[in-house]
N, CA and C of each residue as an Amber inpcrd file, in Angstrom:
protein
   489
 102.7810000 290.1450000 155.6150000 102.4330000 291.0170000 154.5070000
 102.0310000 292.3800000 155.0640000 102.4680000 293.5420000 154.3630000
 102.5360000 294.9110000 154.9090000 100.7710000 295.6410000 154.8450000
 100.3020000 296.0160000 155.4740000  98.9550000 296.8070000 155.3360000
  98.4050000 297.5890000 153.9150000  99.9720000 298.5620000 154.3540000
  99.9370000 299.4330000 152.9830000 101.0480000 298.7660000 152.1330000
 100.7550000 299.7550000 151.0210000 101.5600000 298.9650000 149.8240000
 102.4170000 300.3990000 149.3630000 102.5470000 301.5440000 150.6730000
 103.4840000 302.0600000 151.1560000 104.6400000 301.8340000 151.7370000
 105.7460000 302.2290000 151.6670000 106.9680000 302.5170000 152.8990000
 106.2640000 303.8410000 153.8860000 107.0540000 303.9040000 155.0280000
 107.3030000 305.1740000 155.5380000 108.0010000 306.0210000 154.8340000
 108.7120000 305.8990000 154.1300000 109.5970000 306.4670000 153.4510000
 108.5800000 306.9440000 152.4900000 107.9240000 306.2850000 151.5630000
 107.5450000 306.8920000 150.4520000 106.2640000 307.5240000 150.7040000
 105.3390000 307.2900000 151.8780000 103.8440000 308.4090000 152.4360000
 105.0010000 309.4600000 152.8300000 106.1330000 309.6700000 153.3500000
 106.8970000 311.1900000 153.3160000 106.8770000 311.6050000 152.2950000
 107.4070000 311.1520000 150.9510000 107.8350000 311.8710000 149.2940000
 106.2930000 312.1030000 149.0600000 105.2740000 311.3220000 149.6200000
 104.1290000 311.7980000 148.5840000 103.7310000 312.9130000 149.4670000
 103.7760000 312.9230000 150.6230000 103.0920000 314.1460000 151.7700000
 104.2350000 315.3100000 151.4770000 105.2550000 315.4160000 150.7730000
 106.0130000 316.4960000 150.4020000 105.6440000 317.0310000 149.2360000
 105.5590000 316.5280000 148.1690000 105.3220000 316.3850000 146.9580000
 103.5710000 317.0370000 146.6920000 102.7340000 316.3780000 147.8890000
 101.4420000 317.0460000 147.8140000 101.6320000 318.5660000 148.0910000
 102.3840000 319.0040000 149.6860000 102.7530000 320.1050000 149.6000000
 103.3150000 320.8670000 148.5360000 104.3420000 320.6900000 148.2560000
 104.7380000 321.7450000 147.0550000 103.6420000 321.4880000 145.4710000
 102.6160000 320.5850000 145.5510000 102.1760000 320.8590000 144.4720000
 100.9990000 321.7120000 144.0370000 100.6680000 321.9950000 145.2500000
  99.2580000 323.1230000 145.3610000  97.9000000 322.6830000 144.6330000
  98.0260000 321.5690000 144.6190000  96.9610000 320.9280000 144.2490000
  95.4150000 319.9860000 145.1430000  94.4150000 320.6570000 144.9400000
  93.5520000 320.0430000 146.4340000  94.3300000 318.5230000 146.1570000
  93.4920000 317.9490000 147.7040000  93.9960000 316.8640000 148.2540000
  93.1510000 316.0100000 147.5920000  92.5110000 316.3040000 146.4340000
  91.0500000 315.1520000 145.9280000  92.3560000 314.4740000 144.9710000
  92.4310000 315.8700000 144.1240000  92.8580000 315.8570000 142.4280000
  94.4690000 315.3490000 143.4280000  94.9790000 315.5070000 144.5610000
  96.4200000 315.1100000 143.8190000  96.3090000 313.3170000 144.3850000
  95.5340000 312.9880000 145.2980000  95.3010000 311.7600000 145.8660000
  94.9500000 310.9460000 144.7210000  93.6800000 311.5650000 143.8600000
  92.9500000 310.5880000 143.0070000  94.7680000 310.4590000 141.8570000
  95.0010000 311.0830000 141.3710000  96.4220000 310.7630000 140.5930000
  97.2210000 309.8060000 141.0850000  97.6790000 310.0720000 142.3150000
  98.4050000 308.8990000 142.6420000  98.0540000 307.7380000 143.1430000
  96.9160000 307.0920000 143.3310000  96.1480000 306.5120000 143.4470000
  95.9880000 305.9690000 144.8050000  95.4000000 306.8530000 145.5720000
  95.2790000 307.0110000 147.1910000  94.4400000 307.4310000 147.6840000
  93.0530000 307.4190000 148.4810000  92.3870000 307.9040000 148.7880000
  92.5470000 309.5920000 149.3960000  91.4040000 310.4950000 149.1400000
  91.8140000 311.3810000 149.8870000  92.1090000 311.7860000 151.3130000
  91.1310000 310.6680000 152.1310000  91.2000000 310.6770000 153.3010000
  92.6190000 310.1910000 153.8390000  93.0950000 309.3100000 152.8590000
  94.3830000 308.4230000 153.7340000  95.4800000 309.0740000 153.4680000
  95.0880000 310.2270000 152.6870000  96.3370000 311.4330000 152.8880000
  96.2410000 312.3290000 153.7580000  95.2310000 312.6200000 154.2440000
  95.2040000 313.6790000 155.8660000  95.1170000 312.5900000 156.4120000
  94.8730000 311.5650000 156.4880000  95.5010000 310.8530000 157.6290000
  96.5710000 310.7970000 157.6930000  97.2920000 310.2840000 156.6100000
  98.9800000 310.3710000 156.9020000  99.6880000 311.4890000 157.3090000
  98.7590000 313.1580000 157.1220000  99.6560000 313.7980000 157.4800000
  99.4630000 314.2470000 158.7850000  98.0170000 313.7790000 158.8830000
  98.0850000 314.4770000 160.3560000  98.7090000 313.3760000 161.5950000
  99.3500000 311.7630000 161.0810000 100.7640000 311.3350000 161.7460000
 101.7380000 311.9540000 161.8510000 101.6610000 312.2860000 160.3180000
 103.1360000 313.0140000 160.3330000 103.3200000 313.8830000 161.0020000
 102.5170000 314.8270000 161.1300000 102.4200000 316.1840000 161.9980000
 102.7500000 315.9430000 163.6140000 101.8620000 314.9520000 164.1110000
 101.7290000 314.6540000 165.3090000 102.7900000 313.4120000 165.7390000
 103.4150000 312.5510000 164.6360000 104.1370000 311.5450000 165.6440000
 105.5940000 311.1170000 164.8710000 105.7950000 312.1150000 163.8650000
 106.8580000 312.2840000 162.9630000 107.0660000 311.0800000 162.2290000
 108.3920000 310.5160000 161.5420000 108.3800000 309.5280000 160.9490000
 107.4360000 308.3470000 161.1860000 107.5910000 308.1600000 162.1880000
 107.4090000 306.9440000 163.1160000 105.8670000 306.8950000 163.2990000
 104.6900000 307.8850000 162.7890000 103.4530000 308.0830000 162.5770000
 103.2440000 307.5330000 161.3830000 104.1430000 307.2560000 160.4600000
 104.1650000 306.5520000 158.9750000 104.4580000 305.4400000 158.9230000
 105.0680000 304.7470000 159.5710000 105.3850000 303.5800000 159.7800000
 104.0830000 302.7600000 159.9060000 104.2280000 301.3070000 159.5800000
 103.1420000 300.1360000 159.6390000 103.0990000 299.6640000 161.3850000
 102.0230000 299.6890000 162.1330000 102.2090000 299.5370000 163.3050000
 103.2930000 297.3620000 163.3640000 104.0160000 297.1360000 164.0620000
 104.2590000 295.8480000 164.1430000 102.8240000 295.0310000 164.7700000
 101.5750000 295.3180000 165.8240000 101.0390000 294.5960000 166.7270000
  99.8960000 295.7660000 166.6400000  98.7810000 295.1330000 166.9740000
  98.0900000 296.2430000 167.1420000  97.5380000 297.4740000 168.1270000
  97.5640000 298.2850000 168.6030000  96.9320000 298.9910000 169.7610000
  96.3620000 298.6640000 170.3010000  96.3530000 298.6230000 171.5040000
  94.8260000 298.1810000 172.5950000  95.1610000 299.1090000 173.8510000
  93.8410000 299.6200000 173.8620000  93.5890000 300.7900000 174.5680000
  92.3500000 300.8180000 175.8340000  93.1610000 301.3640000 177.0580000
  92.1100000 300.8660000 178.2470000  90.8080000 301.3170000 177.7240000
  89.5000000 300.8430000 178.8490000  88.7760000 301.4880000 178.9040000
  88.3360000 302.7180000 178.9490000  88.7910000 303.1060000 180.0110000
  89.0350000 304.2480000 180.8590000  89.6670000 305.8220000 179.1760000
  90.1860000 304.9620000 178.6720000  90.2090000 305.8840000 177.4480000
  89.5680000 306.0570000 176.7230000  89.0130000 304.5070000 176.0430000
  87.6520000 304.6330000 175.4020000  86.4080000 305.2860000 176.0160000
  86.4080000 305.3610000 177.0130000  85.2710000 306.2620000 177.7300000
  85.2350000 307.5570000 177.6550000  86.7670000 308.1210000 177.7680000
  87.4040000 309.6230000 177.4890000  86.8950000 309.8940000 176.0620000
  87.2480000 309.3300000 175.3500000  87.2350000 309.2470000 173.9260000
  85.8550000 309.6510000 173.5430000  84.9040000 308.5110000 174.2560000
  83.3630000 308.3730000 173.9870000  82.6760000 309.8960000 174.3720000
  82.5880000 310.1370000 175.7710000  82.2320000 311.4420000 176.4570000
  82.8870000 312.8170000 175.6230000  83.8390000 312.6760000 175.0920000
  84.4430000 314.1380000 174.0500000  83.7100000 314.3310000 173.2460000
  83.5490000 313.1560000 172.3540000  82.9930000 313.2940000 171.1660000
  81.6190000 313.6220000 171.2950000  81.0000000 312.8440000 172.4060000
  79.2440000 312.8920000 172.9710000  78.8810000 314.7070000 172.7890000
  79.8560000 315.0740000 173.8450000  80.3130000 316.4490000 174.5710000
  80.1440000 317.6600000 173.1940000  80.8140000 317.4130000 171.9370000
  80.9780000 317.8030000 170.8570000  82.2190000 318.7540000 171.4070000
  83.1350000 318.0060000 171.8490000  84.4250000 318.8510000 171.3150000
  85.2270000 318.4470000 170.4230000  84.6460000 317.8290000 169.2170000
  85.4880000 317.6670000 168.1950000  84.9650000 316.4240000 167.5830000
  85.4050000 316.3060000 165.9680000  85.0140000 315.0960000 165.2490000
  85.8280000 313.8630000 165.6640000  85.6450000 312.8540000 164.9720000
  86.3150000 311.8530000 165.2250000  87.5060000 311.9530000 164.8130000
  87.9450000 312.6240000 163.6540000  89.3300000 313.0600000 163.5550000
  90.5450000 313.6930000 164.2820000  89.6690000 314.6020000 164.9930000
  89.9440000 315.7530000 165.9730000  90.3570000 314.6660000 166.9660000
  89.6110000 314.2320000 167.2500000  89.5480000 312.9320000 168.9980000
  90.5380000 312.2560000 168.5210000  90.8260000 311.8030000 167.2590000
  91.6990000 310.6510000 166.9830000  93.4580000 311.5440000 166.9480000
  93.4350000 312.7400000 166.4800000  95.0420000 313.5170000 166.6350000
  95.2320000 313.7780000 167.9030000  93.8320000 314.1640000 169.0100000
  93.9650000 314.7500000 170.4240000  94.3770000 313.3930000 171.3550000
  93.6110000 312.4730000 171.2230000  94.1110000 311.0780000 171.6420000
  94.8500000 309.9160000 171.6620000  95.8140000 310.4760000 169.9280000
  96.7940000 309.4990000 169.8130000  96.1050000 308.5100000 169.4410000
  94.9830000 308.2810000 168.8350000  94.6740000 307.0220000 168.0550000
  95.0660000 306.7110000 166.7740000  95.2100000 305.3240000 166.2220000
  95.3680000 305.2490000 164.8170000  94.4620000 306.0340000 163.8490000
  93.3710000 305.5570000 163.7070000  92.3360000 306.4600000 162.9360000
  90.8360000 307.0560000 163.5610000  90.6280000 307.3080000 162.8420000
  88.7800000 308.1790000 163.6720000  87.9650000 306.5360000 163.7800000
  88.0060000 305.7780000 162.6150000  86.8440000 304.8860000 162.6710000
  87.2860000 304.4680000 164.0290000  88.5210000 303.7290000 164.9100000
  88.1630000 302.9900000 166.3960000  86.9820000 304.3570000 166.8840000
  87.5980000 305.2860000 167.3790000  86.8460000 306.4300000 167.9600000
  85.1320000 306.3430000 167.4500000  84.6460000 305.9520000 166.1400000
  83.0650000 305.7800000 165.9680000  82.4320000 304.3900000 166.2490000
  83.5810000 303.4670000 166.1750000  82.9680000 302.2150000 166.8910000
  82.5350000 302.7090000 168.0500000  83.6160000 302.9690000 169.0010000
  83.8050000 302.9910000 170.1240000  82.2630000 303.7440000 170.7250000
  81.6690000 304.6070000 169.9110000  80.8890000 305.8270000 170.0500000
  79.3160000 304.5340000 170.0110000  79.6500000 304.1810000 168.7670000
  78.4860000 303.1140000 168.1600000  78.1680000 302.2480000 169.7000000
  79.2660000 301.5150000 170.0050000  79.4290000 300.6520000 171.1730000
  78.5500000 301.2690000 172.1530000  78.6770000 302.5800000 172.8890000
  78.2410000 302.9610000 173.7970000  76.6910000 302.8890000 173.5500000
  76.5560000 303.8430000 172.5200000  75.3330000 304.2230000 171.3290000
  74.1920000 302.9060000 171.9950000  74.8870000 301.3730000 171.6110000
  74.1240000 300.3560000 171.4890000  74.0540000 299.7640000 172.7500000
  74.1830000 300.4950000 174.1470000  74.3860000 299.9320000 175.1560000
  75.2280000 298.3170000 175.2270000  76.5420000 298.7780000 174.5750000
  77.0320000 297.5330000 174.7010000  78.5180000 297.9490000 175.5800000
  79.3640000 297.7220000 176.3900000  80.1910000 298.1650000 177.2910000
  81.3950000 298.3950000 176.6880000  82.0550000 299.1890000 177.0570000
  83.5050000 299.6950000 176.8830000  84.5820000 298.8940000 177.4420000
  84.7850000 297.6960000 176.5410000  86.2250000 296.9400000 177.7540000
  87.3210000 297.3080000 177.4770000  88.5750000 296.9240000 177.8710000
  89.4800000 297.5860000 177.4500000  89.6990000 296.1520000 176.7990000
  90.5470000 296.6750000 175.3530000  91.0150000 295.5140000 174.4550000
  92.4430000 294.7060000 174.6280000  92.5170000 293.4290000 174.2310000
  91.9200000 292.8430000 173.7200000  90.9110000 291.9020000 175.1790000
  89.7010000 291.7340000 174.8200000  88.9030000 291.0410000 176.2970000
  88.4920000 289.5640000 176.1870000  89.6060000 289.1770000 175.7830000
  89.3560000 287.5810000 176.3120000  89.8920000 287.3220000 177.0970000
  88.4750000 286.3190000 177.5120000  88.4450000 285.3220000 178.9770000
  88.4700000 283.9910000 178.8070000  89.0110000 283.5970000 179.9970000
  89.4650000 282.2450000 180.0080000  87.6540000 281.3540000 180.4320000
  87.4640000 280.8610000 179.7260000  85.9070000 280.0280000 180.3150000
  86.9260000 278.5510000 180.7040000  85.7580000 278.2500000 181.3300000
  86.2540000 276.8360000 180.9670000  85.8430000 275.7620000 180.2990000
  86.9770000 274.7120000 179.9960000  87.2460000 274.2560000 179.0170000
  86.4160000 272.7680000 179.1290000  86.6880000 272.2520000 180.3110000
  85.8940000 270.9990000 180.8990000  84.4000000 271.0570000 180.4580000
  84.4430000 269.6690000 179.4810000  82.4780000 269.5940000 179.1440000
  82.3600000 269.1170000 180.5050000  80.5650000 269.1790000 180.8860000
  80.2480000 268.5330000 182.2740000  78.9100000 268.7160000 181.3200000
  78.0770000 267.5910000 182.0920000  76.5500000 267.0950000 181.2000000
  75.5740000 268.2610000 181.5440000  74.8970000 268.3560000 180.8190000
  74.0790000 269.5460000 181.4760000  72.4170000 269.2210000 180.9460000
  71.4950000 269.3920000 181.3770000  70.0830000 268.7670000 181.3130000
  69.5350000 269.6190000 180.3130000  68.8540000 268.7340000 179.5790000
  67.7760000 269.7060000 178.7040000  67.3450000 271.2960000 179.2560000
  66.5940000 271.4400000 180.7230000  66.1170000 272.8910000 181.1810000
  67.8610000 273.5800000 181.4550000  68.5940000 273.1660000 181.7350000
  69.8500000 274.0370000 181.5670000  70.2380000 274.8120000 180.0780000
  70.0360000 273.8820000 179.1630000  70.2290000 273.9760000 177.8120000
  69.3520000 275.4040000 177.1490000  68.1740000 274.8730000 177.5520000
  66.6500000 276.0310000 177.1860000  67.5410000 277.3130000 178.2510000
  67.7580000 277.5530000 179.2950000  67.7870000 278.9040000 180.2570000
  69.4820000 279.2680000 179.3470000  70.6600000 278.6230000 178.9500000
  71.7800000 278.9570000 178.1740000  70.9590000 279.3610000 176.8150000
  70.1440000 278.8080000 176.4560000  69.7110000 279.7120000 174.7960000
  68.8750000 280.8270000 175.0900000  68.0900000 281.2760000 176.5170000
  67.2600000 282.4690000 176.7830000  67.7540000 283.4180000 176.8760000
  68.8840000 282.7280000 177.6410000  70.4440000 284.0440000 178.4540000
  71.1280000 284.4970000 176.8510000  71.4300000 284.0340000 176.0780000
  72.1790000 283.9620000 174.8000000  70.8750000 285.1070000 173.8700000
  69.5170000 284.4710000 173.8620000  68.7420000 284.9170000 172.6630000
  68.0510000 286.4770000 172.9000000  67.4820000 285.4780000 174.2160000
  66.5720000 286.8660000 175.1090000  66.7470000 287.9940000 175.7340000
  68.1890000 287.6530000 176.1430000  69.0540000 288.4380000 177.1090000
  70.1800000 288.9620000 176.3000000  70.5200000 288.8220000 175.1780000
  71.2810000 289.5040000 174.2220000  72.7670000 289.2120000 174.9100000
  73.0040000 287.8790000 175.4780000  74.7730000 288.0380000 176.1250000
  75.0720000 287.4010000 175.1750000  76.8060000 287.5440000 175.3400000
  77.5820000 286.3660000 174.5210000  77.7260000 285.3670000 174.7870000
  78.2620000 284.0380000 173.9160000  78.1800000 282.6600000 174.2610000
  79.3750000 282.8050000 175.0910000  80.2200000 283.6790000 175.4370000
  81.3530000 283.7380000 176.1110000  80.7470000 283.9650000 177.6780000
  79.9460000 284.9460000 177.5830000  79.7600000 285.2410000 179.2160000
  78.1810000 284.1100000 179.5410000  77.7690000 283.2960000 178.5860000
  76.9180000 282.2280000 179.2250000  77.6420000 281.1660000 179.4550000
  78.8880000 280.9870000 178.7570000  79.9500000 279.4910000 179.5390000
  80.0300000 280.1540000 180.9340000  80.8290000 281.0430000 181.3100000
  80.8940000 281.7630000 182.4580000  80.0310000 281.7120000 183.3790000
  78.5500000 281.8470000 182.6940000  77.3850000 282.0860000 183.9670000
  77.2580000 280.6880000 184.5850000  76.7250000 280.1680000 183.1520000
  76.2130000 278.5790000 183.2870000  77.7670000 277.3880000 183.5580000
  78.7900000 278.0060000 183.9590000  79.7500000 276.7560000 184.1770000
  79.6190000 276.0270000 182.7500000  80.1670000 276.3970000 181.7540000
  80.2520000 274.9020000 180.5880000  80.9560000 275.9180000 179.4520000
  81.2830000 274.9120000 178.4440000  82.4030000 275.3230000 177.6080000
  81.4060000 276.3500000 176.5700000  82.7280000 277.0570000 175.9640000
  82.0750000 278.5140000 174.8050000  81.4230000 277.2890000 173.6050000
  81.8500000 276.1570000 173.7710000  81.7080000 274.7990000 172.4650000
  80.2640000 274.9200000 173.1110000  79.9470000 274.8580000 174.1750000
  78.7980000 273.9590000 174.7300000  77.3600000 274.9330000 174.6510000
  77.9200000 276.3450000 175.2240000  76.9280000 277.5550000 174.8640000
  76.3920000 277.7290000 173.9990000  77.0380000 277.3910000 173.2740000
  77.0900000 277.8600000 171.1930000  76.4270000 277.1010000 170.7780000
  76.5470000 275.4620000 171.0740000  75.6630000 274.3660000 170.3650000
  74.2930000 274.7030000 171.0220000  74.0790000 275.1360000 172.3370000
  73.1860000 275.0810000 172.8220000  71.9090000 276.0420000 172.0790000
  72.5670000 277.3000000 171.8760000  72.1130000 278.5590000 171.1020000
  72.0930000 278.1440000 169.3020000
């Protein structure tokens, strides 16, 4: 099922149609029933990646770190809004770019997407005081049940019940 309930084809007729109608982007969006924002978004694809900026992505983007960090430090920097960062960087929209910002914001790390890890899968018994130090690491220590299978050797099943 398609995202939008657009073609590429038809965000072109309406991003033409807005042009020649000289009408702000509130009054001609609210008519056709489109947000205003998701019409400068569409055009500033269009502008920047031609048809093919209109199009429904097939898969989604995933973008190193190393960019999200670029990304993060610009915006920090104030050379530009999230919009700005998102046409200068080739992103889909501004919101990845304010997660991404939020992320840092909350001292939580920049991985590059998508970041799953393989834990392992093997239960092995683990003692009550193992159990208590997997829910401290999880509660106290603010990690994921992903990187306490990892620490503690035992399954993301086993972290999770534990927490």
């Amino acid at each position: 099922m398609p995202r939008s309930k657009f073609t590429a084809l038809e965000k072109l007729k309406l991003l033409d149609d807005f042009q020649k109608s000289g009408l702000p982007r509130a009054t001609y969006a609210r008519q056709h029933g489109i947000g205003k924002s998701t019409l400068a978004r569409w055009s500033m694809r269009y502008r920047r990646d031609g048809l093919e900026g209109l199009e429904e992505p097939k898969k989604n983007n995933h973008y190193s770190k190393e960019l999200k960090q670029t990304v993060v430090f610009a915006y920090l920097n104030g050379e530009g809004t999230f919009d700005e960062l998102t046409d200068k960087y080739g992103l889909r929209n501004g919101q990845q770019a304010k997660e991404w910002v939020d992320q840092y914001n909350g001292d939580k790390s920049l991985t590059a997407s998508p970041s799953r890890k393989q834990v392992p899968t093997v239960r092995r018994k683990t003692t009550f005081e193992e159990r208590i130090e997997v829910v401290e690491y999880v509660v106290k220590h603010k990690h994921s049940y992903t990187e306490a299978a990892e620490r503690f050797q035992v399954s993301y099943q086993q972290a999770r019940s534990c927490a």
